[in-house]
Structures are given as structure tokens and as C-alpha cells.
C-alpha positions as CSV (number, residue, x, y, z in Angstrom):
1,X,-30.1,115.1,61.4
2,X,-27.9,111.8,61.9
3,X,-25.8,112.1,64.2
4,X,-22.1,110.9,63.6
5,X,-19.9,109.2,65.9
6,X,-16.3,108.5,66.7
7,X,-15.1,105.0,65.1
8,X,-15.2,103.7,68.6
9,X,-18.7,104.4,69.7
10,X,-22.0,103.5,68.5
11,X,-25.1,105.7,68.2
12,X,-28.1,104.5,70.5
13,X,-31.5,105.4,68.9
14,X,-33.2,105.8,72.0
15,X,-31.3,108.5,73.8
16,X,-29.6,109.8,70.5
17,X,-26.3,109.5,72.2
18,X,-23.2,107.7,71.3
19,X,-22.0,105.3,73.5
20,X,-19.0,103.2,73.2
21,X,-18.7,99.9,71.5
22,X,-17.3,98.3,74.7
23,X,-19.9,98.7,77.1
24,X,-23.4,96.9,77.5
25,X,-25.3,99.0,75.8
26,X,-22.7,99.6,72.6
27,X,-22.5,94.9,72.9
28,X,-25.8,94.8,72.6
29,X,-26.6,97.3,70.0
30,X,-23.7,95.1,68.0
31,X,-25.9,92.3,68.2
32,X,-28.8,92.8,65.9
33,X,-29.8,89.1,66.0
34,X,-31.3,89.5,69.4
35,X,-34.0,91.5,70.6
36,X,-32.8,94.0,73.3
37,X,-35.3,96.5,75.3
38,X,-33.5,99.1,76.2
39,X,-35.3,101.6,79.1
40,X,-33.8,104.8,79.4
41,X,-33.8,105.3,82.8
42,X,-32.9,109.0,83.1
43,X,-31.7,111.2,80.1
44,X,-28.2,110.1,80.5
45,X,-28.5,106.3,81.6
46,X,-30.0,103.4,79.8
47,X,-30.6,100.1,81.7
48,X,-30.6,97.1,79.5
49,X,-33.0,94.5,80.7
50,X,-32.1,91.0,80.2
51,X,-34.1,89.4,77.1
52,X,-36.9,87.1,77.8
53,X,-36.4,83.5,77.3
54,X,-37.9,82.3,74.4
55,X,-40.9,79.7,75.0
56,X,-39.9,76.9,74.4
57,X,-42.4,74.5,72.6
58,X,-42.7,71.1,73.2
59,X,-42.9,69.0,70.3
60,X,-44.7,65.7,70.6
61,X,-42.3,62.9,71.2
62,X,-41.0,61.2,68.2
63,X,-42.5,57.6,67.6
64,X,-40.0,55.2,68.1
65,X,-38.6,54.1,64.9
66,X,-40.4,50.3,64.4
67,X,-37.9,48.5,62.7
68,X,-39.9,45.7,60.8
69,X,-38.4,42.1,60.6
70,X,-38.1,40.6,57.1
71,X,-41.2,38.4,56.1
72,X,-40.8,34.8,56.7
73,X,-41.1,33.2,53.9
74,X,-44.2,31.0,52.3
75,X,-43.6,27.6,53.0
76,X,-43.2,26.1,49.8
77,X,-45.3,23.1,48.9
78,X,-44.1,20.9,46.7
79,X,-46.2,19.4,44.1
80,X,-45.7,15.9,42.9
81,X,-43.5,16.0,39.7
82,X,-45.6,15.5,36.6
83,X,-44.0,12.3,34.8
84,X,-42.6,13.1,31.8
85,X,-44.4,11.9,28.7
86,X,-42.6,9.5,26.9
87,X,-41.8,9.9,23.7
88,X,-41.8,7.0,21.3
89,X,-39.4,6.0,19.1
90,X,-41.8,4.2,16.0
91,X,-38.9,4.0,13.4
92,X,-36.4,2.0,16.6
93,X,-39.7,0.3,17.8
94,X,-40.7,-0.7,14.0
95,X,-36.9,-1.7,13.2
96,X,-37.2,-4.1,16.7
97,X,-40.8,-5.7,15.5
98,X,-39.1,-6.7,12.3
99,X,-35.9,-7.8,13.6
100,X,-37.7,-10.2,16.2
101,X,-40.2,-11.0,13.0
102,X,-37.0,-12.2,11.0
103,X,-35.4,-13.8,13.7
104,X,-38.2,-16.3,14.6
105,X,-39.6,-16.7,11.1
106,X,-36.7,-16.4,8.1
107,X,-34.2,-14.0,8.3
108,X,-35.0,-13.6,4.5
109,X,-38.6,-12.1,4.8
110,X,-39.6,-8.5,3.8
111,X,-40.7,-6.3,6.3
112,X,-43.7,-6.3,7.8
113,X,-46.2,-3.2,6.9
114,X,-47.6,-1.9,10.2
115,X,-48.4,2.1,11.1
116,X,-46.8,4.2,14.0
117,X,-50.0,3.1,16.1
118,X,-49.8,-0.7,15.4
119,X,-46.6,-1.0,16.7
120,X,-47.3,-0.4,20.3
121,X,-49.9,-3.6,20.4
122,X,-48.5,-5.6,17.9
123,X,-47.6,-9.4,19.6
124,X,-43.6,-9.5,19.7
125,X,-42.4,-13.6,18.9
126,X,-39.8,-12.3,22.1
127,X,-42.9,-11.8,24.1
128,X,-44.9,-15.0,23.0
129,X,-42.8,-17.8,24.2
130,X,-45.0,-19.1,26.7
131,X,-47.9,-19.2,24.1
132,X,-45.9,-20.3,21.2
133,X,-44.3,-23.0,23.1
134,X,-48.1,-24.4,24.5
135,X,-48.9,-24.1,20.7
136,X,-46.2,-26.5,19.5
137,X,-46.6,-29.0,22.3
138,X,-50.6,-29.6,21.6
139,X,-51.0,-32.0,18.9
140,X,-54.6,-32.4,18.9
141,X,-54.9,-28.3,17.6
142,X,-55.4,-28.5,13.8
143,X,-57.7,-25.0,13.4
144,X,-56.6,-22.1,14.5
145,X,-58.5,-18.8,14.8
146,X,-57.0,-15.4,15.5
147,X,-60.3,-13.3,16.3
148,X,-58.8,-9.7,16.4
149,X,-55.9,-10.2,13.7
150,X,-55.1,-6.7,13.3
151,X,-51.8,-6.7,10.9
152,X,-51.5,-10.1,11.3
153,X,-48.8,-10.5,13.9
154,X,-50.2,-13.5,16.1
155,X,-51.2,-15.0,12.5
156,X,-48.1,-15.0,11.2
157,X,-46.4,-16.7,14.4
158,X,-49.2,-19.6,14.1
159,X,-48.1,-19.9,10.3
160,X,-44.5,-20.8,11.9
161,X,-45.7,-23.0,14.9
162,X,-48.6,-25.0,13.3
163,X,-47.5,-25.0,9.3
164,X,-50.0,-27.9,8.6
165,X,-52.9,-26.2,10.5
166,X,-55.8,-24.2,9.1
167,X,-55.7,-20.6,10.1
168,X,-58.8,-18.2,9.8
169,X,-57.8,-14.3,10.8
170,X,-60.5,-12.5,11.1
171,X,-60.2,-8.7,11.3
172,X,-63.4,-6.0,11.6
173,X,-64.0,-4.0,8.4
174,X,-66.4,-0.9,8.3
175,X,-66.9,2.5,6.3
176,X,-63.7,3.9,8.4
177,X,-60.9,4.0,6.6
178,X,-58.5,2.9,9.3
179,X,-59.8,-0.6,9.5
180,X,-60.2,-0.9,5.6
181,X,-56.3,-0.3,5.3
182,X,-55.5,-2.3,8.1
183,X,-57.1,-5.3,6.5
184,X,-55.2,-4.5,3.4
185,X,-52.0,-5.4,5.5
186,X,-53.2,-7.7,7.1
187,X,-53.5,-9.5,3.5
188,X,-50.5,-8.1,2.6
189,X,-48.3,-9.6,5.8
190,X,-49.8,-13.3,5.4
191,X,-49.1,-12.7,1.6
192,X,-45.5,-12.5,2.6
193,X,-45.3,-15.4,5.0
194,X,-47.7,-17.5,2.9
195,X,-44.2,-20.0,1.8
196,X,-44.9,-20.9,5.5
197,X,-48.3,-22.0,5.7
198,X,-50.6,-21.8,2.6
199,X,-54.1,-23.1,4.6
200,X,-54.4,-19.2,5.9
201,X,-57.7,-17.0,5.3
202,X,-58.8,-13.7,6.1
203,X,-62.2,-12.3,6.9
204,X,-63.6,-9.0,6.5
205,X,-65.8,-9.7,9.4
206,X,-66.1,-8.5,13.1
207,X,-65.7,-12.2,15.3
208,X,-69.4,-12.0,16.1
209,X,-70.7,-12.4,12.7
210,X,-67.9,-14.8,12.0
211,X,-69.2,-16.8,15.2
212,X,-72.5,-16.3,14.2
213,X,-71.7,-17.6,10.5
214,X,-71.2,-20.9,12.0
215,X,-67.3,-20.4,10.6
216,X,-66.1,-21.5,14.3
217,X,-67.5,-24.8,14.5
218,X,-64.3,-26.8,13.3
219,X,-62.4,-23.9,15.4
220,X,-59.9,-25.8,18.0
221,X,-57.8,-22.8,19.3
222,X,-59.3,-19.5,19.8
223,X,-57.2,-16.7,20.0
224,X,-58.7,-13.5,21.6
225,X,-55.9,-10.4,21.9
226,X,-59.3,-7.7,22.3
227,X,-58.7,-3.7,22.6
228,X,-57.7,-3.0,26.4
229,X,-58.6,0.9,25.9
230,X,-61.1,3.0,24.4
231,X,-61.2,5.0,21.2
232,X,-59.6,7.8,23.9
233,X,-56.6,5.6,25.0
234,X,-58.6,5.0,28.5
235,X,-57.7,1.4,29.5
236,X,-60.8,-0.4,30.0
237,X,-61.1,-2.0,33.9
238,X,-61.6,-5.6,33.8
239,X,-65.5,-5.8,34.6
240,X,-66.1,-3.9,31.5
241,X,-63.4,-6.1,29.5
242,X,-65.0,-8.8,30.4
243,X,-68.4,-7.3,29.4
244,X,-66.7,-6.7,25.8
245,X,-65.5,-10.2,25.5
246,X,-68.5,-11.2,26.4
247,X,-70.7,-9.7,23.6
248,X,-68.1,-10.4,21.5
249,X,-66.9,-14.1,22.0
250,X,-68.9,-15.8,25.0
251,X,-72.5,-15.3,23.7
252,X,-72.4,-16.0,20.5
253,X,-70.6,-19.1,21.2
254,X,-73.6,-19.9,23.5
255,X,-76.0,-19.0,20.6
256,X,-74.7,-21.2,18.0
257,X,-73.9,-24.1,21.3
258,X,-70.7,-24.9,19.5
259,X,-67.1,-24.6,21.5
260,X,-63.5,-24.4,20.5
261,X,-61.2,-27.3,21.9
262,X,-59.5,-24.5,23.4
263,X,-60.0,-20.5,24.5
264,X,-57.0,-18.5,24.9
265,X,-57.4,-15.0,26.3
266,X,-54.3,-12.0,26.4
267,X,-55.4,-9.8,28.8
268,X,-53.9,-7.2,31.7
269,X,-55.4,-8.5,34.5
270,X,-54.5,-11.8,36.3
271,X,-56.9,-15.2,36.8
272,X,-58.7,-13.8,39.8
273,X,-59.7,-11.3,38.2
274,X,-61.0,-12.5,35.0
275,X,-62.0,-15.8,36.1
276,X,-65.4,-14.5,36.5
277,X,-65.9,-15.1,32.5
278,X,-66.4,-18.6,32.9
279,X,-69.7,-17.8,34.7
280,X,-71.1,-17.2,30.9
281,X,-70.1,-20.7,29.3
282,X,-72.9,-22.2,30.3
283,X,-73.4,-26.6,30.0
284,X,-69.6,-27.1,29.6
285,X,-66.9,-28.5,32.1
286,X,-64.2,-25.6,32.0
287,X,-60.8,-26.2,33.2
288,X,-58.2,-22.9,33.4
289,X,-55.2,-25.2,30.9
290,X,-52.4,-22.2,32.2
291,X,-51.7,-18.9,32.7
292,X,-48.7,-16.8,32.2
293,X,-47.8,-13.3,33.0
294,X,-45.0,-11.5,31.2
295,X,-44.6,-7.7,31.0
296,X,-48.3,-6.4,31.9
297,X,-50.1,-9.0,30.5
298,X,-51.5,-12.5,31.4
299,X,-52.2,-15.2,28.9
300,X,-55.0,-17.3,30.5
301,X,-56.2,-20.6,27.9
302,X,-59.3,-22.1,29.1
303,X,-59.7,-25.8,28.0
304,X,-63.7,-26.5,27.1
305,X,-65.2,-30.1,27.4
306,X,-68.2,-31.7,26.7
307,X,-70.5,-32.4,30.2
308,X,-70.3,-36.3,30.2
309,X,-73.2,-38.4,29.6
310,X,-75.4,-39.6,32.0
């Protein structure tokens, strides 16, 4: 049976004896939280031995915190910037072509018919000066060929500069329909200008079968303005421009052994570099007549003579 004591002592289970709350044995009997061994040591003393110290366990050392430094950052290379592609203006380029047009022909002619494409290559009067100016000064020209005519542009400035002069253009036609239309303005530009010179003809005809026609014999100024690029836009170098103007121009002239008075070649490369066509007129004393460079281009005329008599 429980035994109950007063409100100011506490029961001790091991000797079944109340002791009071305010000694050792009643402290620690209040303290339930730590483990007390109590020994009686004769029926009426208990002896409360101290508690063992806990163990104490070593936990292993923390790592040391590693505090990380920010990445450097990637050294940025810097690219070249891609040029921007320019973008043409054909209605502002066209308006120029036929403002120049009027301006050195008749203010009163209708505009010329040209394509987006044509007008990047088409000969600007502006540009022509030098040419034109050689042109008007040479009395002893009276023929005139223009061997890639294209729309006509070159033509139509030898209709202003030589109006008594006969003028062939000569323009390739084939089963494309590109060049077929182009020849049809071709025609149609001289058609307009014809109150300038009425001696003009146009011929369906690449230059070598108009060369090899015999049609260049009377031919006193030859006017060569060939494609610089490919069908791809690549711009040819000048070896293989040369090559071109070669088959085209050069050898069939040395097939049929007749010469213009004069050869007159717009290209982009200076003398030195396409003085090396001269190498293929073969039996004829060649003299460079001038060159002149303006924006890009060179204008080289060669002057061909006969090899005096011995």
C-alpha cells in the first residue's frame, strides 16, 4: 500500500520512507531528469553517489567552410563586325541613270527602259567623261562598235558624241529569256535617241560571230565593257578576264587578221595588270593611247598599227 506523505516530504522508493523535500535525497528525487543511484547504506540512511559524467563523444571536426570566389569571367573575343548588306535603292538609282541620260542627251527624251539588275552596270554619261571627251577629240573615228551593248547605254552616248558616225551594237541573244528581252530594249532605247544619230544597228549576235562575220573590218573604235563577275556575282580576277576577252575579242581578231583603228577596254584592274593582253595581238605595233581610272574602274584604249614595210 502507497504510502502518503506530509506536503513537505517526498517518498523515497528505495527505503519506503519519506524524506523531506529539502535535503539531498528529497533534491534529487525532485529532479527526474537526471539519473540518481541512490545506495541505502543502512535501513535508515541513503547515500547518494554523485552521477557519472556522461561520455562525452567527439564529433569529427567540422570542415572549414570553403568559401568559393566568383568565376572570372570568359574573355570575350570579339568577332569582326559582319558589314551590313547594302540595300539598293533601284527606283533612286533608276531616277539618277535617267536624270544624267537627259542631262547629257535632251532634257526632252523619254526614259530609258532598263531592269532592277541593269542599273548597277549601266555606263553613267557622269562617269564617262574621260571616254567621251577622247571620243570627241579623234576625228579620224568614223565606225564605232559597242561589243557588249546591253540596254544600250554606251550606244546611246556615242549617238551624242559622234552623230555622223556609224554605230553597230551588238548584244548576245540565246534561248534565255533574259537576253531576248534585253535586246528588245536595247532596240527600244536607240529607237528613242535615233533623232540623234540615224546610222545605228543592232545585232542579235555574240561579238565573236559578229567578228567572225567579217562585220568588224571597217570597225575604227572598239568598245569592250565585258561581264566582270560570274553568273554567281563572283568578280572574275584579272588572269581569267583577260582569258574571257581573249576568246571573245583578241582571237578572233587574229583569225580574220583585221584590226580596229582603236581598242578601248573598261575594266577593274589597272595597266599593269592587264597589260599582259597585248601579248595576243600578234604582227601589230600596239601603243597603250591612255588610261583613266575613276570609281573602280580603268579605261585602257589601245591604239593598233600596221608593222611598217620593209
Amino acid at each position: 500500500m502507497a504510502k502518503n506523505c506530509p506536503s513537505d516530504k517526498i517518498l523515497n522508493p528505495l527505503t519506503g520512507r519519506c524524506v523531506k523535500k529539502t535535503g539531498n535525497i528529497g533534491k534529487a528525487l525532485l529532479k527526474p531528469d537526471k539519473k540518481v543511484r541512490l545506495t541505502p547504506k543502512t535501513k535508515d540512511e541513503v547515500v547518494v553517489s554523485p552521477p557519472k559524467p556522461k561520455r562525452r563523444v567527439l564529433s569529427p571536426p567540422k570542415p572549414k567552410r570553403r568559401v568559393l570566389s566568383p568565376p572570372k569571367p570568359k574573355r570575350r573575343v570579339l568577332s569582326p563586325p559582319k558589314p551590313k548588306r547594302k540595300v539598293v535603292n533601284y527606283d533612286k538609282k533608276r531616277n539618277y541613270l535617267n536624270s544624267s541620260f537627259r542631262k547629257f542627251i535632251d532634257p526632252n527624251i523619254p526614259n530609258l527602259h532598263f531592269t532592277d539588275i541593269e542599273t548597277l552596270y549601266i555606263s553613267n554619261p557622269r562617269d564617262c567623261r574621260w571616254r567621251n571627251n577622247w571620243l570627241f577629240h579623234h576625228k579620224d573615228i568614223y565606225h564605232i562598235c559597242d561589243a557588249y551593248a546591253c540596254i544600250g547605254g554606251d550606244t546611246i552616248q556615242f549617238m551624242k558624241i559622234k552623230p555622223k558616225a556609224k554605230i553597230d551594237a551588238v548584244q548576245l541573244v540565246d534561248t534565255s529569256d533574259e537576253l531576248n528581252e534585253r535586246y528588245e530594249r536595247l532596240k527600244s532605247n536607240i529607237k528613242s535617241c535615233s533623232f540623234l544619230n540615224s546610222k545605228v544597228r543592232t545585232y542579235p549576235l555574240s561579238i565573236v560571230d559578229f567578228i567572225l562575220a567579217g562585220k568588224c573590218k571597217l570597225t575604227d573604235f572598239l568598245y569592250c565593257d565585258p561581264p566582270w563577275a560570274d553568273s554567281k556575282g563572283v568578280l572574275y580576277d584579272c588572269p581569267t578576264l583577260i582569258e574571257n576577252l581573249n576568246e571573245d575579242i583578241i582571237n578572233p581578231l587574229n583569225t580574220i587578221r583585221t584590226y580596229p583603228k582603236y581598242i578601248c577596254f573598261k575594266v577593274p584592274f589597272e595597266w599593269v595588270q592587264f597589260s599582259p593582253i597585248l601579248a595576243n595581238l600578234k604582227n601589230y605595233n600596239l601603243k597603250n593611247s591612255g588610261s583613266f581610272h575613276w570609281k573602280g574602274y580603268w579605261m585602257h584604249v589601245i591604239q593598233v598599227k600596221l608593222p611598217a614595210k620593209v
